[in-house]
N, C-alpha and C positions, 0 to 999 in steps of 0.2 A: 983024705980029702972028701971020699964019697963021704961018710957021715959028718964031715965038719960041715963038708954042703948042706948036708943033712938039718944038722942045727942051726944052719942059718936060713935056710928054708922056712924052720919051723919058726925061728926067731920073726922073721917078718910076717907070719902070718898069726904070733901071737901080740907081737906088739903093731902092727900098721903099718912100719915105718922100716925102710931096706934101700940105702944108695939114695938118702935124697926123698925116695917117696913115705913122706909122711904126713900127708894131708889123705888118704886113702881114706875110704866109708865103711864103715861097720857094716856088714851083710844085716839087711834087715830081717828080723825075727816074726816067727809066725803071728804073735802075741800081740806086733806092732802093725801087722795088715787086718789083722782083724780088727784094732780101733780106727783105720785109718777107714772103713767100708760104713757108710752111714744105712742106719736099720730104716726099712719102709714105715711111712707116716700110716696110719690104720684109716680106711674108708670111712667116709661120715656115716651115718647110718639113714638108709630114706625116710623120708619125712611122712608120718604115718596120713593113709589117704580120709579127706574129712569125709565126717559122715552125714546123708543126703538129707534135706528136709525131709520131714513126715506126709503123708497128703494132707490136700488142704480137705476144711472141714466141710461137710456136704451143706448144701442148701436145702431149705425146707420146696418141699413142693407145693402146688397152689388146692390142693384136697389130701385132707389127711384123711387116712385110713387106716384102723389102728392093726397091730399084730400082737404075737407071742413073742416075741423078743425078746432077753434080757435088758432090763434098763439100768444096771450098774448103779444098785442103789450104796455101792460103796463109794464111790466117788463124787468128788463135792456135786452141788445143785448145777445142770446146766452141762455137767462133761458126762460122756459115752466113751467106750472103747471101741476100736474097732483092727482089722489085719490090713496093714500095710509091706510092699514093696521094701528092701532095705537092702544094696548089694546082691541081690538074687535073691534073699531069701524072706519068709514071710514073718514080719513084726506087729508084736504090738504096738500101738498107738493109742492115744487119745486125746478127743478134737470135745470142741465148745460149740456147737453151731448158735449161741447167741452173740459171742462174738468175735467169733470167723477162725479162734486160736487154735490150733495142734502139735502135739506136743509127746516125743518116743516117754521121756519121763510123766511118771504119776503126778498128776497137781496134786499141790498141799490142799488141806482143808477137809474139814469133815464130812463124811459121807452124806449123801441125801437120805437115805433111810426109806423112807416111800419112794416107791423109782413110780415114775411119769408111764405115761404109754408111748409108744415107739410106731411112725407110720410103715405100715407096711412097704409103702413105695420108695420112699426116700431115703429111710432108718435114722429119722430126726425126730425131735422128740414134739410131742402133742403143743407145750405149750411152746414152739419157737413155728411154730404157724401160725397164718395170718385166718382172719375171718372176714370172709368177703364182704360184700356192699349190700345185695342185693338177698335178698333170703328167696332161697330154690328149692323146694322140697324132692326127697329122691322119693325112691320105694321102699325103701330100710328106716323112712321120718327123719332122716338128714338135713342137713344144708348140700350143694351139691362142693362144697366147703368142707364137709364133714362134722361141721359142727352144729349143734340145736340150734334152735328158733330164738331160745332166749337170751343168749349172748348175741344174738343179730340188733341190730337198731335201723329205724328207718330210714328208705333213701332222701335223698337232697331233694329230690325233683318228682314231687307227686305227681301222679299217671293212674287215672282211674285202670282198673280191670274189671272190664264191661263180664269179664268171664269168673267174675271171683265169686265164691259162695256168699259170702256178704255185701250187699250192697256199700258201693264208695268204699270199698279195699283199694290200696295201688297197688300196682305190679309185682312190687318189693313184697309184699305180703302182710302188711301191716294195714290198719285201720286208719283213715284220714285224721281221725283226731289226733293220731299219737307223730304226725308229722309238725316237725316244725314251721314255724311262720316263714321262713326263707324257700320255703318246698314249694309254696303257692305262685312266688316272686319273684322277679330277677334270674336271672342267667338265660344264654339262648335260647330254650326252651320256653319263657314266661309266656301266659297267654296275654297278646296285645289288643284290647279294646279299639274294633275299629268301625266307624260308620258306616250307612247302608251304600255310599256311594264306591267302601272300598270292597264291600260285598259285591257288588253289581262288579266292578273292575274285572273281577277275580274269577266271575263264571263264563264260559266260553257261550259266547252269544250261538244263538240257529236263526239264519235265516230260511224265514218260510214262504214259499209263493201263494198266490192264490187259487191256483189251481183245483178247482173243487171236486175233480177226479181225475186220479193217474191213470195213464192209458200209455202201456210201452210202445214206445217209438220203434217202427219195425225198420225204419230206413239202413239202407248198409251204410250211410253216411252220417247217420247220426252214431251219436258216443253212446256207449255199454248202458242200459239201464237208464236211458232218457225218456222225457216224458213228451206225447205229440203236443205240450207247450211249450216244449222248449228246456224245459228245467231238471234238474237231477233229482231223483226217485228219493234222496235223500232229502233233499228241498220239502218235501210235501208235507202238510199235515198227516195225522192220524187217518183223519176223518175221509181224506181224500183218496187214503191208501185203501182204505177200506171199503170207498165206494165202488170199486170195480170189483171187490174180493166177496163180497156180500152175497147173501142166497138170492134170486132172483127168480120171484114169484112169476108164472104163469097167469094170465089174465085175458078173460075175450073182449077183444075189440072189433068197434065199426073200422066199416071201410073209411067213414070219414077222421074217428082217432088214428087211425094206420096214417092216415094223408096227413094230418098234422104232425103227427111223429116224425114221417120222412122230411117235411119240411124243417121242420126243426133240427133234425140230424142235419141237414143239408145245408143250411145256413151254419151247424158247430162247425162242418168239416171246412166249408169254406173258410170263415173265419181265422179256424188254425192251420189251413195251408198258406192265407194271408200273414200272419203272423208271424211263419217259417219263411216267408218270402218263396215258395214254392210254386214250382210253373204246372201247367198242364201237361206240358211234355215231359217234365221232368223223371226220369226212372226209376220207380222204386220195386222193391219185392229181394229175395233170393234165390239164388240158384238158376236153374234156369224158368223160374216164375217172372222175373224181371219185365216191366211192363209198363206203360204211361198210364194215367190219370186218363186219358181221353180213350186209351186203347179198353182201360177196363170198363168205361163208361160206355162206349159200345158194343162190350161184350154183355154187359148187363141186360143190354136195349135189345139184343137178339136173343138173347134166352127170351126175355118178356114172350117176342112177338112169336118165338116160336112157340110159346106154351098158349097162343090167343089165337094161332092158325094162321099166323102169318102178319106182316105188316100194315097190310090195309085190317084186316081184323081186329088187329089192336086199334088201329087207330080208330075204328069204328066204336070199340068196345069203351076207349076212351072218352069219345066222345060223348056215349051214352052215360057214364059217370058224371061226367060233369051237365048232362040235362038232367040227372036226378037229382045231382046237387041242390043246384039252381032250383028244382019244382017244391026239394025238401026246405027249403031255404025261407 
């Protein structure tokens, strides 16, 4: 029985099927899990990183100056090489500065053969600079442009140079003949034809008094630099300024020129304290000099009578002046 068991054992495990069970599954095989496991799809690969423009191509400066640089006479007319930036590390390039290109590849075309000159300052080439307006001479016989006199042409706007080695030179540096008919005419600068009344308009009028000698006003009331007529030292003529400043000759005079001088002084001073509107009391002087018109007029009159021996002496003395007068008369 054990081995018929046996066989029947094996029987159902060789055919499936034992008492009914014969829908039973085949044990799956190694052979059959392996197809059943799908293989990993492979990563895309990164997308390689683009590579950066070149620098842009330099600008000319406004004064060339030439150097020793190579001018890459292998390279068409108009392109240079120069080191550029590239991911960290330093590349060739070459740029056009005529017109603005740069570029990691060689331009086609055939080389210049004669290389240009190359400014020291900017590393662009001679001819992709401009030449100025004005012709500027350096110390080296330049333009301050860098370029000679003779590639210069004249300015727009002639402008004599009162300072130029030839007469009727303009500023520019050139000769007036060699200036065009529009240089003399036209634009803001033209000179405008205009009559004597726009002449007169145009000069700052002076008024002058008539004052025929400045005399500083010493009042503390009166303004800085006033004149005892009234007027500002500026006001004056020449002539008037000068009459007070002038050398002033020593000369002998009579007792009777002395009397007419005073007189005459005496009638100016009244005059122009009339004029001032000025009182007899009124205060003038500095500091503690400060004093009327009346008070200095009696100081006057006692020095007199003290230097005559007193007041009836003068008077006496006075009076004997005027019977000489009178007898010279």
């Amino acid at each position: 029985m054990g081995c018929a068991g046996s066989k029947n054992t094996d029987a159902v495990l060789e055919g499936g099927t034992q008492d009914g069970v014969g829908d039973a599954k085949k044990p799956t095989s190694h052979k059959d899990i392996k197809a059943e496991v799908k293989a990993p799809e492979p990563e895309p690969e990164p997308e390689p990183e683009p590579e950066p423009e070149p620098p842009a191509a330099p600008k000319a400066c406004a004064a060339f100056r030439p150097s020793d640089a190579d001018t890459c006479p292998e390279l068409p007319t108009g392109w240079l090489k120069g080191q550029g930036d590239c991911k960290g590390e330093s590349r060739t390039y070459f740029y056009c500065c005529g017109t603005g290109l740069s570029s990691w590849m060689k331009p086609d075309g055939a080389g210049k053969g004669a290389g240009d000159f190359i400014c020291g300052t900017c590393g662009v080439l001679k001819s992709d600079h401009a030449v100025c307006e004005e012709w500027s001479p350096q110390a080296d016989g330049l333009c301050n442009c860098g370029f000679p006199k003779d590639v210069h042409k004249p300015c727009g706007q002639y402008r004599v140079n009162v300072a130029a080695e030839n007469f009727g030179d303009c500023k520019c540096g050139f000769p007036k003949d060699t200036h065009a008919a529009g240089a003399f005419s036209g634009g803001s600068k033209a000179l405008k034809k205009q009559d004597s009344a726009d002449v007169r308009a145009g000069f700052v009028q002076r008024v002058v008094v008539d004052c025929i000698r400045f005399e500083l006003n010493m009042d503390p009331s009166a303004g800085f630099g006033m004149c005892t007529c009234g007027a500002k030292r500026a006001d004056h003529t020449d002539a008037a300024l000068a009459a007070d400043n002038g050398p002033h000759a020593l000369t002998k005079k009579t007792s009777a020129e002395v009397r007419e001088a005073m007189a005459a002084k005496q009638d100016q001073i009244g005059t122009t304290v009339e004029t001032q509107g000025a009182k007899a009391g009124r205060q003038y002087g500095i500091g503690n000099s400060i004093h009327t018109a009346a008070e200095e007029e009696a100081k006057i009159q006692a020095a007199i009578n003290a230097r005559a021996g007193g007041a009836e002496k003068a008077a006496a003395l006075n009076e004997f002046n005027e019977m000489m007068k009178d007898a010279t008369a």
